[in-house]
C-alpha positions in Angstrom: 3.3 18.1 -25.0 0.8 15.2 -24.7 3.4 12.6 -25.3 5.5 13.8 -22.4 2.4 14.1 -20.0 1.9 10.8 -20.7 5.8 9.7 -20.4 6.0 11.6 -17.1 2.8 9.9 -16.3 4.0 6.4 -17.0 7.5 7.0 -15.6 6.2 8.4 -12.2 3.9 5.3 -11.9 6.4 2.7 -13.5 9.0 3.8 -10.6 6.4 4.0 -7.9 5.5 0.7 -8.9 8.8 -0.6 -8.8 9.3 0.5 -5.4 6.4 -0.6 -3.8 6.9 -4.4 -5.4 10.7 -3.9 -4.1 9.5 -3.5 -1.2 7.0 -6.1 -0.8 4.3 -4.9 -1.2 1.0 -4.8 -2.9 1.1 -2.9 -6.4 -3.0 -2.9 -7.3 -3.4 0.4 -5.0 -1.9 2.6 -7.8 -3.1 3.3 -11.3 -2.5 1.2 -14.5 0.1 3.3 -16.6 -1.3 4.2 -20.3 0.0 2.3 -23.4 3.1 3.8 -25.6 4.8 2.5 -28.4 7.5 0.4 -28.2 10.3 2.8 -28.7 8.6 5.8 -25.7 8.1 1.7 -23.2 11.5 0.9 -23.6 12.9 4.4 -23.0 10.5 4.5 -20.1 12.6 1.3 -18.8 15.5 3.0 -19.1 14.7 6.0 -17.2 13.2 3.8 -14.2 16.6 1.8 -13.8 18.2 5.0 -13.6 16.0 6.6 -11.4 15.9 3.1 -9.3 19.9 3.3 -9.0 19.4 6.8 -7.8 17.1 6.3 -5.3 19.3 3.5 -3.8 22.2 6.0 -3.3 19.8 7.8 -1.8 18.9 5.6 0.6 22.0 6.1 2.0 22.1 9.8 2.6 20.6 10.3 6.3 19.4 13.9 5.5 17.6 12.0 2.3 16.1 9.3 5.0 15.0 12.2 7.5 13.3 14.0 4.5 11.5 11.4 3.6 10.3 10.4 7.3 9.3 13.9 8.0 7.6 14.3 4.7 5.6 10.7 5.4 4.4 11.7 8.5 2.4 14.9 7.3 2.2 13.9 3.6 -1.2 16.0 2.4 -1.3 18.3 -0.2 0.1 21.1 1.4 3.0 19.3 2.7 3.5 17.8 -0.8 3.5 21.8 -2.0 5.8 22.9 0.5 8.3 19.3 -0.2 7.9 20.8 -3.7 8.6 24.3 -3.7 11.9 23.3 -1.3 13.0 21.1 -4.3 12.6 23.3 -6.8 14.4 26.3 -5.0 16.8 27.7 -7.6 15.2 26.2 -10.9 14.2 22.9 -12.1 16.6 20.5 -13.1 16.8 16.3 -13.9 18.4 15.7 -11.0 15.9 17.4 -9.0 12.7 16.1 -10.9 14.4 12.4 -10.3 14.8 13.4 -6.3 11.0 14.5 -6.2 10.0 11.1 -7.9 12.5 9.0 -5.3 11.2 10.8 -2.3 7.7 10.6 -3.7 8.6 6.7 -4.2 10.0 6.0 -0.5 7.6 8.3 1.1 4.5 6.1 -0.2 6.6 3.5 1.1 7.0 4.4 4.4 3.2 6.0 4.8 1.7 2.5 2.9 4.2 0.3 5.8 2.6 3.3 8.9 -1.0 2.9 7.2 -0.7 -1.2 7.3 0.4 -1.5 10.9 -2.2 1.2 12.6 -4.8 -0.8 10.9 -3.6 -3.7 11.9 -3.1 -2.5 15.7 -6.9 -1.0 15.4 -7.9 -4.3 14.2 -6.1 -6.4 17.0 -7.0 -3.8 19.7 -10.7 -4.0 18.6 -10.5 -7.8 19.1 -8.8 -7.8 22.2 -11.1 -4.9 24.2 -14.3 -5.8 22.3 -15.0 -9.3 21.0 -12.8 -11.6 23.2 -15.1 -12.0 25.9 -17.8 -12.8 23.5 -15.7 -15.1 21.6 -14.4 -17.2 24.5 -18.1 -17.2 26.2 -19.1 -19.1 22.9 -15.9 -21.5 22.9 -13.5 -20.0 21.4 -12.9 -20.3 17.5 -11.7 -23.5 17.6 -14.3 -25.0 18.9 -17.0 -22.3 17.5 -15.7 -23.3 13.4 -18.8 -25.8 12.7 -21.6 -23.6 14.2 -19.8 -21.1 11.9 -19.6 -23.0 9.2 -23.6 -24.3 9.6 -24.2 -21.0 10.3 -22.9 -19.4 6.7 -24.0 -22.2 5.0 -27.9 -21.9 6.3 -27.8 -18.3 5.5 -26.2 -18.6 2.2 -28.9 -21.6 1.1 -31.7 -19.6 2.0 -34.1 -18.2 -0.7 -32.3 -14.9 -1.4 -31.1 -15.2 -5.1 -28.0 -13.0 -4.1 -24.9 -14.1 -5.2 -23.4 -12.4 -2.6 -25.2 -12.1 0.8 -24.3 -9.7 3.6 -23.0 -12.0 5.7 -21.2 -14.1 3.2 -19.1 -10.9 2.8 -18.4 -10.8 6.2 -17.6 -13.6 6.6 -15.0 -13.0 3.8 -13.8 -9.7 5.6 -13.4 -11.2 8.6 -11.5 -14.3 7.2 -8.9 -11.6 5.1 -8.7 -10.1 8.4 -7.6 -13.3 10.8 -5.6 -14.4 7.9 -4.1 -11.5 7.4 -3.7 -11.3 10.8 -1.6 -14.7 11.0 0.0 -13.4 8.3 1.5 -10.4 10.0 2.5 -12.0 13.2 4.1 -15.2 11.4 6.5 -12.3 10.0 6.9 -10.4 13.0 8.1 -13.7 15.0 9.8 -14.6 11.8 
């Protein structure tokens, strides 16, 4: 029993994994999976390409795609249930388990690409209606970069013996955030 709770484990997380770096994107949101032996690890990769060449038929079913947008944008525990229990109507079978873990799969997907782009328009929005003003009053950030820089270096030589001082780390959010920024509109024009 505890070897297939952790092979279930590992296999849900292994093709979760896999989807999410298909897709793009960043993999160090979801737990490690557990070590196995050799023989359970390379079963495990067996049972993701299958799964993997599932879930791309899938993605070709329209009543698949609609499931998975409708499931994405409620997904909370209860909606998860309810996904669930409509699955499983009539018994539990392979083929279903494997549709649970590719809508699963393409429904973090889709929530993860949702989550990313609201934050980013929050982020953007915030700018635009609430620092703007302030930053073009000051000069802009083109011409405000070496009272920033003085300004993070002065607070960062002072005599606190913090490694890590609060502004240094805002200055680090902020930086993730106009690069990220870039980032995001470089591949929106692109």
């Amino acid at each position: 029993m505890a070897s297939d709770d952790l092979f279930s484990r590992n296999l849900v997380l292994r093709v979760l994994r896999d989807q999410v770096l298909r897709a793009g994107r960043f993999v160090h949101i979801l737990p490690e999976q557990q070590p196995m032996n050799d023989e359970q690890e390379k079963l495990l990769d067996q049972m993701a390409e299958v799964i993997r060449l599932f879930g791309d038929d899938l993605d070709r079913d329209a009543k698949f795609k609609n499931t998975v947008d409708g499931f994405a944008r409620v997904a909370d525990s209860q909606s998860f249930q309810r996904l669930v229990d409509k699955v499983f109507v009539g018994g539990i079978t392979w083929g279903k388990i494997v549709t649970l873990i590719c809508v699963v799969g393409k429904s973090l997907l889709k929530v993860l690409a949702d989550l990313v782009s609201v934050i980013v328009s929050w982020t953007l929005d915030y700018f635009r209606n609430k620092l703007l003003n302030w930053i073009c009053n000051v000069g802009g950030w083109i011409n405000s970069i070496s009272s920033l820089a003085h300004y993070s270096y002065e607070q960062n030589s002072g005599s606190s013996t913090s490694l890590v001082s609060p502004s240094s780390g805002v200055l680090f959010i902020s930086g993730l955030l106009l690069g990220g920024l870039i980032v995001w509109r470089l591949n929106r024009c692109a």
